[in-house]
N, C-alpha and C positions, 0 to 999 in steps of 0.2 A: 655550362655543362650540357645542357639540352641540346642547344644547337648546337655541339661536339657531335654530340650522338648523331645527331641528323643528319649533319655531314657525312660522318663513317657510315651508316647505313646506305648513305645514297652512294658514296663511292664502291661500297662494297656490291650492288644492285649492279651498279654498270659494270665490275668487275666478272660476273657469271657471263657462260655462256648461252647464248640465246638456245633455245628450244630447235628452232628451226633456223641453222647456221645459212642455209638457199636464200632463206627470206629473206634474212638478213643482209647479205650478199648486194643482193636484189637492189634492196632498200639504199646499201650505202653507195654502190654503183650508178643508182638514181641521181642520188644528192651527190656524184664528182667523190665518193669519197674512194677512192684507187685503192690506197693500201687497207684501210678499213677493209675494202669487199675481197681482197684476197685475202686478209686471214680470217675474214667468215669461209671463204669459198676452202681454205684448207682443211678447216672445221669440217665443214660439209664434205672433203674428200675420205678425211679421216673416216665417217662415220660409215659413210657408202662410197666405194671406188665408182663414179661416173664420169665418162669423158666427158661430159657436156661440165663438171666442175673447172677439167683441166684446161680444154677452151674458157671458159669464163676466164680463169687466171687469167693466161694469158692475154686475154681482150685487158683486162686490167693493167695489167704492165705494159702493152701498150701506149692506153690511156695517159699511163704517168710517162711513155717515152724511153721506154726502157726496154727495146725493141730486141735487144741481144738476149735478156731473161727473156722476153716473150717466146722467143724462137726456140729454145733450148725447152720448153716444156712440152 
C-alpha cells in the first residue's frame, strides 16, 4: 500500500507543470527531447507571447524532421 502511494505521488509530481516552462524547454532540447521541449515551449507561449518561444518550436520540429510543421509556424 505504501509503495502504491509513492508511486502516485511521483507520477502525479511529474504530472505538474514546471514553474519555469523556458527552462524546461531548454533542459529537454538539451537532452534530444523534441517533443518534450515543444510542449514546454507552448507552455511558455501560453504564459508570455514571445517570438524567440515560436522559433524554439520550430527549431524543435525540425529537430524531429518535421520541416512542413516547422515552416508553417
Amino acid at each position: 500500500m505504501v509503495a502504491a502511494f509513492a508511486v502516485l505521488v511521483a507520477t502525479l509530481s511529474l504530472a505538474a507543470p514546471p514553474a519555469d516552462p523556458y527552462a524546461a524547454a531548454l533542459d529537454a532540447f538539451r537532452a534530444q527531447r523534441f517533443e518534450e521541449a515543444y510542449g514546454f515551449l507552448e507552455q511558455a507561449f501560453a504564459k508570455e507571447p514571445l517570438p524567440v518561444y515560436v522559433f524554439n518550436m520550430g527549431r524543435a520540429r525540425e529537430e524531429q524532421g518535421r520541416f512542413e510543421d516547422a515552416a508553417v509556424l
